[in-house]
C-alpha positions as a Markdown table, in Angstrom:
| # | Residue | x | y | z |
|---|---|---|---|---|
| 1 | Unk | 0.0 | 0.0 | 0.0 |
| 2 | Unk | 1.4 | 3.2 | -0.7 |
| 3 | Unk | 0.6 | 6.1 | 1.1 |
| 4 | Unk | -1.3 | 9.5 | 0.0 |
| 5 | Unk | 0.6 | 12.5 | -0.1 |
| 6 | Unk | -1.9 | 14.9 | 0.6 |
| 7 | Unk | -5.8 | 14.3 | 1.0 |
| 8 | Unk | -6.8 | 15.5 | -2.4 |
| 9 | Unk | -7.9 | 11.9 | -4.5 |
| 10 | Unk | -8.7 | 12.2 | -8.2 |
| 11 | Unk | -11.8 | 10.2 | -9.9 |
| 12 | Unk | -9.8 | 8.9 | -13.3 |
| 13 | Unk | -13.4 | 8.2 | -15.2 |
| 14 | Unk | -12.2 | 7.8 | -18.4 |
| 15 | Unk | -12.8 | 4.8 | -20.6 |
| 16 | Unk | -9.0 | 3.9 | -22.0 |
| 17 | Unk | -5.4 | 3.8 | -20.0 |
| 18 | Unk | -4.2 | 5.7 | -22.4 |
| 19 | Unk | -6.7 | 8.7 | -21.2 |
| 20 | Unk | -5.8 | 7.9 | -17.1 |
| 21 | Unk | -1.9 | 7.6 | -17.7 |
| 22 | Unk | -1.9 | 11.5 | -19.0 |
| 23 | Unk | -4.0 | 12.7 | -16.4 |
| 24 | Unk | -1.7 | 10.6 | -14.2 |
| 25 | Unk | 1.5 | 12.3 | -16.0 |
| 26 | Unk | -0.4 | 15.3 | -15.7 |
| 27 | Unk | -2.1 | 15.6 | -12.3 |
| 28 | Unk | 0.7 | 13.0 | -10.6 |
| 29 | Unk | 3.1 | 15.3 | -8.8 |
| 30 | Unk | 0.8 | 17.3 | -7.3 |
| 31 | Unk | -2.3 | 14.3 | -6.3 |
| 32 | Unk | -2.5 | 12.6 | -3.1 |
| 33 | Unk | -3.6 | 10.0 | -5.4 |
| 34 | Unk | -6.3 | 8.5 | -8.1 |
| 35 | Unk | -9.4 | 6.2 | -7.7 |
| 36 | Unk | -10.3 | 3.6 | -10.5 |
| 37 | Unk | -14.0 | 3.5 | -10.7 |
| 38 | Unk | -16.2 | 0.8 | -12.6 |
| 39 | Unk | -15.9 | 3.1 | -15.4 |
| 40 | Unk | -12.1 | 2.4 | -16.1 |
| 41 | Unk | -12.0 | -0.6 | -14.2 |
| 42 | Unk | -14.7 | -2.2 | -16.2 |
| 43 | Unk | -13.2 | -1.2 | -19.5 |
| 44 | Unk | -9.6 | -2.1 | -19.2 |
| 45 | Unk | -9.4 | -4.4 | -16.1 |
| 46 | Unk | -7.2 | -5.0 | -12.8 |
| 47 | Unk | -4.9 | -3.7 | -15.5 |
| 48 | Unk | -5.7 | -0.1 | -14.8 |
| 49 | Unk | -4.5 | -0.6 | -11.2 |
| 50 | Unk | -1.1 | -2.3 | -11.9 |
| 51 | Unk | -0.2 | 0.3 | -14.3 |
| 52 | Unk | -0.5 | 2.7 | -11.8 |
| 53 | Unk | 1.2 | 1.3 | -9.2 |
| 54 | Unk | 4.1 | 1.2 | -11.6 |
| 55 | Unk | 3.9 | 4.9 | -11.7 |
| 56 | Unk | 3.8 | 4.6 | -7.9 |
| 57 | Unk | 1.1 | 6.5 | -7.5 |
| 58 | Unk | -1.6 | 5.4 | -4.2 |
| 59 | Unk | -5.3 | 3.8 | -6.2 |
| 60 | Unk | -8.5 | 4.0 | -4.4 |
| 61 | Unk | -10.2 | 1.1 | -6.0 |
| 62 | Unk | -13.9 | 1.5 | -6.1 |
| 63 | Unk | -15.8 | -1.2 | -7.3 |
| 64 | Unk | -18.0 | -0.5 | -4.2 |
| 65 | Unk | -18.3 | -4.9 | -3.7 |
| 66 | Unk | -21.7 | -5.8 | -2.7 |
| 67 | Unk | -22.5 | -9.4 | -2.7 |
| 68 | Unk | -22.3 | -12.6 | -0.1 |
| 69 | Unk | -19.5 | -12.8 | 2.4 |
| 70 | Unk | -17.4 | -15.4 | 0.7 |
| 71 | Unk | -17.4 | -13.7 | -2.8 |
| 72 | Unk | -16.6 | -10.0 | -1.5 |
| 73 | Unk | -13.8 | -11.5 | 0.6 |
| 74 | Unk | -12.7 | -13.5 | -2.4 |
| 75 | Unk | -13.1 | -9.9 | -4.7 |
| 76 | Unk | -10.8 | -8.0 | -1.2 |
| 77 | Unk | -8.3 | -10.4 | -1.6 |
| 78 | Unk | -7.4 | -10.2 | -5.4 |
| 79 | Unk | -7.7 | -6.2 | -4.9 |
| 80 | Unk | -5.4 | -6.4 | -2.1 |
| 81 | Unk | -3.3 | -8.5 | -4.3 |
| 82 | Unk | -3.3 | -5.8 | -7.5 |
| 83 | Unk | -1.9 | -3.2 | -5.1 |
| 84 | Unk | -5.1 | -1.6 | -4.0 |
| 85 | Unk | -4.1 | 1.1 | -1.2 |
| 86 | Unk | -8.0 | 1.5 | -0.6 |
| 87 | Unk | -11.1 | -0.5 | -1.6 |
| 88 | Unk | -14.6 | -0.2 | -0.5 |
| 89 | Unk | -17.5 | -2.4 | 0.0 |
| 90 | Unk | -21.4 | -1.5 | 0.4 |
| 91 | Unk | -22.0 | -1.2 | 3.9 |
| 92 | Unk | -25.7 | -2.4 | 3.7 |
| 93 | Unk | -24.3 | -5.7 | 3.0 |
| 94 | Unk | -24.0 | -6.0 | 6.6 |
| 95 | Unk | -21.3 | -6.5 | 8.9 |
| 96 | Unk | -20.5 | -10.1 | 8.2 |
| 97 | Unk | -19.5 | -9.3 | 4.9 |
| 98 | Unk | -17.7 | -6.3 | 5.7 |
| 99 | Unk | -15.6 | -8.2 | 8.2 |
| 100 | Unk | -14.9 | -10.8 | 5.3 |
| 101 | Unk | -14.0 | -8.1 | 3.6 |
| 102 | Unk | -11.7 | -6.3 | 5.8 |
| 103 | Unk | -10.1 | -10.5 | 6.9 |
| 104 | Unk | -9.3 | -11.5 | 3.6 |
| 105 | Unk | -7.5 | -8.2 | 2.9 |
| 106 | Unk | -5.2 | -8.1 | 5.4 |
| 107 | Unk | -4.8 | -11.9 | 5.2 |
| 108 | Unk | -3.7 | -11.5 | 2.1 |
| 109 | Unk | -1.3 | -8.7 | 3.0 |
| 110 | Unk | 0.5 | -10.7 | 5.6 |
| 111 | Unk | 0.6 | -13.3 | 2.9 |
| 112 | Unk | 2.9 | -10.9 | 0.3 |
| 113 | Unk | 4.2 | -9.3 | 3.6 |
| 114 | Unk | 3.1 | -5.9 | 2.4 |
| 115 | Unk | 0.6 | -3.6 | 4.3 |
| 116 | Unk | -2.8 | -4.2 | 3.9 |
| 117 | Unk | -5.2 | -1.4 | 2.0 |
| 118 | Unk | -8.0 | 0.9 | 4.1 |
| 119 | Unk | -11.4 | -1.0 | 3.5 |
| 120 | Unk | -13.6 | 1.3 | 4.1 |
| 121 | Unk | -17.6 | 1.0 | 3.4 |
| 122 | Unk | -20.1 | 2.9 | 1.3 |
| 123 | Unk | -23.2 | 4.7 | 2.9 |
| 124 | Unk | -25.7 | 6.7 | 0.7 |
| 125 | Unk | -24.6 | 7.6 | -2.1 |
| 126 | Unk | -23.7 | 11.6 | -2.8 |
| 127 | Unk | -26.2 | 11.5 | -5.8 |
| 128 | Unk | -29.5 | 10.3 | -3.7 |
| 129 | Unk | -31.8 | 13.0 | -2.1 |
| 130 | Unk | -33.7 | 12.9 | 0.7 |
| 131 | Unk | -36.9 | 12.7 | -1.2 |
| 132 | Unk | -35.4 | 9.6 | -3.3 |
| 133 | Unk | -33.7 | 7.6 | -0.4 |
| 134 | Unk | -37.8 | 7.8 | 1.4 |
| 135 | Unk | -39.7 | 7.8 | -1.7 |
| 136 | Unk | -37.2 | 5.4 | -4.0 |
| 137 | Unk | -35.3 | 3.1 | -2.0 |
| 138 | Unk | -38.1 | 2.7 | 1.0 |
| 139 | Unk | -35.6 | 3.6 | 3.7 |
| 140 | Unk | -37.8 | 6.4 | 6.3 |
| 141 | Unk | -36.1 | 9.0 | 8.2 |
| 142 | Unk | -33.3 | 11.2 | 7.5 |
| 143 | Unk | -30.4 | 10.2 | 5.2 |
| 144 | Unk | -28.2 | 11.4 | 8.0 |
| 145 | Unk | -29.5 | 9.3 | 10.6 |
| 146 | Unk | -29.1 | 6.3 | 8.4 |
| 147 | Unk | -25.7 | 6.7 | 7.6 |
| 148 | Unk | -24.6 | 7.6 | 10.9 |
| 149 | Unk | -25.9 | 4.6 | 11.3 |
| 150 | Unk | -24.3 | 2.5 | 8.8 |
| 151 | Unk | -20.8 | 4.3 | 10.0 |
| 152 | Unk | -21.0 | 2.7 | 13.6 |
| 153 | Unk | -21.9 | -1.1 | 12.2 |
| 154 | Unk | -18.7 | -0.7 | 9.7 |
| 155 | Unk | -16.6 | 0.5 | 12.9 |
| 156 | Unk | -17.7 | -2.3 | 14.8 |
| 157 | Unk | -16.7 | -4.7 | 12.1 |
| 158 | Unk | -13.5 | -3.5 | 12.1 |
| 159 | Unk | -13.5 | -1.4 | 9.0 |
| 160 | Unk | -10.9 | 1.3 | 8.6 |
| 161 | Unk | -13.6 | 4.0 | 7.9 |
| 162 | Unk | -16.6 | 5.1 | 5.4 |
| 163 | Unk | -17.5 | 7.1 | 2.4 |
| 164 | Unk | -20.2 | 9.3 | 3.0 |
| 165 | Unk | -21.2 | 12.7 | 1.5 |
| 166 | Unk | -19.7 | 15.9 | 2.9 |
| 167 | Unk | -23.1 | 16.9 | 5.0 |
| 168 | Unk | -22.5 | 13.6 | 7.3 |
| 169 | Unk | -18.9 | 14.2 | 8.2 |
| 170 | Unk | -19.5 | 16.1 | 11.8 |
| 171 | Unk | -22.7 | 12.9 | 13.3 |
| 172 | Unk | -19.8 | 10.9 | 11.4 |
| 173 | Unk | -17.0 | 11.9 | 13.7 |
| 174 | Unk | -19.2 | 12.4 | 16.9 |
| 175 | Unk | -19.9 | 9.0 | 16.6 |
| 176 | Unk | -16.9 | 6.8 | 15.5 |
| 177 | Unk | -14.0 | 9.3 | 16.4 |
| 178 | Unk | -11.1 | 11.0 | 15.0 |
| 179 | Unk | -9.4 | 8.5 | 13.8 |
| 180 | Unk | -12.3 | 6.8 | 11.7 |
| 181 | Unk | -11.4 | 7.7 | 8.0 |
| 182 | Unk | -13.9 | 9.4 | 5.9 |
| 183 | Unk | -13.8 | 9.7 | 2.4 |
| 184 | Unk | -15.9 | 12.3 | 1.1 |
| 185 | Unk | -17.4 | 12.4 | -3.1 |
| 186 | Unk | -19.8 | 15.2 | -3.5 |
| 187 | Unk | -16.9 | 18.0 | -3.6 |
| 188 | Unk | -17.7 | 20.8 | -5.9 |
| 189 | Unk | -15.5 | 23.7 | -6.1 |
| 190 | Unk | -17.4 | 27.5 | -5.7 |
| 191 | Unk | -19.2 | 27.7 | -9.0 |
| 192 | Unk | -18.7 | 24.5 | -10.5 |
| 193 | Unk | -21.3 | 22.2 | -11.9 |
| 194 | Unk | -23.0 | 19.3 | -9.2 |
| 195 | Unk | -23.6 | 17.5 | -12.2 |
| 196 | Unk | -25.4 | 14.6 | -10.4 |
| 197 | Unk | -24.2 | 14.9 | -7.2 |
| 198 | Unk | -27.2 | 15.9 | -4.9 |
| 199 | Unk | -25.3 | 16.5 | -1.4 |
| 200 | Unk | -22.2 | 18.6 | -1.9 |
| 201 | Unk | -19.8 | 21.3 | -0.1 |
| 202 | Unk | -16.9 | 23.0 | -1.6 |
| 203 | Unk | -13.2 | 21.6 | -1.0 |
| 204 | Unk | -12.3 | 24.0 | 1.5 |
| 205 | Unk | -15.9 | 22.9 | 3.7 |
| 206 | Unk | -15.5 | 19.2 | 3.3 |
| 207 | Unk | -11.9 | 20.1 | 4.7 |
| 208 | Unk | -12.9 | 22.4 | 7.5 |
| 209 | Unk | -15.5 | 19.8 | 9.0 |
| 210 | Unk | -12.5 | 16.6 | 9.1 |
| 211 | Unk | -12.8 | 14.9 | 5.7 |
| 212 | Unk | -10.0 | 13.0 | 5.6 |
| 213 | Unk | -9.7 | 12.3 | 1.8 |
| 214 | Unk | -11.7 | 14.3 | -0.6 |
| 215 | Unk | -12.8 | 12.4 | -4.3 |
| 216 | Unk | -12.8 | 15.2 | -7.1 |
| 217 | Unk | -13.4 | 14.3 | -10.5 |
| 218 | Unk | -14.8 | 16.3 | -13.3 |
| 219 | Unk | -14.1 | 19.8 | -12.0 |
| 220 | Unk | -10.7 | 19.0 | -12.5 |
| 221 | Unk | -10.3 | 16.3 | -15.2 |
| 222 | Unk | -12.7 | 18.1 | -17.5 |
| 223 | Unk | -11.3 | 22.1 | -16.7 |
| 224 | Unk | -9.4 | 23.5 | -19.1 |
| 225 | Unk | -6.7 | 23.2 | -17.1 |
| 226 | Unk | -6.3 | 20.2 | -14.6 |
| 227 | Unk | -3.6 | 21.1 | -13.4 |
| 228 | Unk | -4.8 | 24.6 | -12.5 |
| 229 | Unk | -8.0 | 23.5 | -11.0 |
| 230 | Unk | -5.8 | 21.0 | -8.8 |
| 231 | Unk | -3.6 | 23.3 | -7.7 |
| 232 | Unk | -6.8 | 25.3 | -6.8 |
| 233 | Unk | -8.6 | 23.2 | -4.6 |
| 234 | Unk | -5.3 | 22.2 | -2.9 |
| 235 | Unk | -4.5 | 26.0 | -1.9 |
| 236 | Unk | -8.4 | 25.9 | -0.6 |
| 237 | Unk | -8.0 | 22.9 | 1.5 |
| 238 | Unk | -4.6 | 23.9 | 2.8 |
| 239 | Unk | -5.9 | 27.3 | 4.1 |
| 240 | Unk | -8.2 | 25.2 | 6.8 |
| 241 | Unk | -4.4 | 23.1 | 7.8 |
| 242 | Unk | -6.1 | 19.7 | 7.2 |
């Protein structure tokens, strides 16, 4: 596992390597790190994440693994094995199959004697309103309570932490601590787009309240100038000393 140089994590939703390797080249030096979503993942494979290893850059793998204990601890353990220095699993799967999860990683870890990734587990995701997590997925009350919720059962199965929009970081860390990790999509830089991101704060907010790794995408990987729009967010975020 390779360690993230700053908390700033870049969404490399592209559909070729070709694409992520020049926003790597590009974006690299100044990056905590990148996550490989479904979108890359799914078009070029575990591929995507050995490749940038070799560019010894830290990968947030995000395939978000939802499915019986035995199969998402099978899916943690080839992740752990492709170099994954995070990975993430649905926490509504429960808290046997996040503890599969978290067992096989490190397992697996000890087994190649390197250090095991952050498993961390997925609440409500930063596109779902209020109106469509009651009305939609038939879950009453407030999203907040729900993934406040979620947070503890993934502490108490040992998980590293959660990723949960930016509104939920403060019940997040009254509840679980300061050392709980909490990765937080949903950043949108003053003025840019939400796209379809439903529950968002700027950089410098998400910062301010204890997000420990912010996951930008577009407003950077789309701007006319990545670099510039990194470099922006990372002055923002440094000005609250995260």
């Amino acid at each position: 596992m390779l360690s993230f140089k700053n908390p700033l994590i870049i969404a490399l939703d592209v559909d070729t390597m070709a694409q992520a390797e020049k926003l790597v080249d590009q974006l690299g030096p100044y990056a905590g790190g990148f996550k490989v979503g479904m979108q890359l993942y799914n078009s070029v494979g575990p591929e995507a994440v050995r490749r940038l290893r070799e560019k010894r850059v830290p990968v947030f793998v995000d395939l978000k693994l939802h499915d019986i204990p035995n199969t998402v601890a099978g899916a943690a353990r080839v992740l752990t094995r492709h170099g994954a220095s995070i990975l993430n699993v649905h926490a509504a799967g429960g808290a046997a199959m996040m503890a599969a999860a978290l067992n096989a990683s490190r397992e697996e870890a000890a087994r190649e004697g390197s250090k095991p990734p952050l498993v961390v587990a997925v609440t409500v995701l930063t596109s779902v309103s209020q109106d469509v997590f009651n009305k939609e997925i038939g879950i009453t009350g407030p999203i907040q309570e729900q993934v406040v919720k979620w947070a503890l059962l993934a502490k108490e199965a040992g998980l590293d932490g959660v990723v949960a929009s930016p509104l939920e970081i403060t019940p997040i860390r009254e509840a679980c601590g300061q050392d709980f990790v909490i990765i937080t999509p949903g950043v949108r830089p003053a003025g840019a787009a939400a796209n379809d991101q439903q529950r968002t704060m700027t950089p410098g907010e998400a910062a301010g309240l204890g997000a420990t790794y912010l996951v930008v995408g577009r407003p950077v990987t789309a701007a006319p100038d990545p670099v510039k729009a990194l470099q922006a967010i990372l002055d923002e975020i440094n000005c609250v000393h995260i």
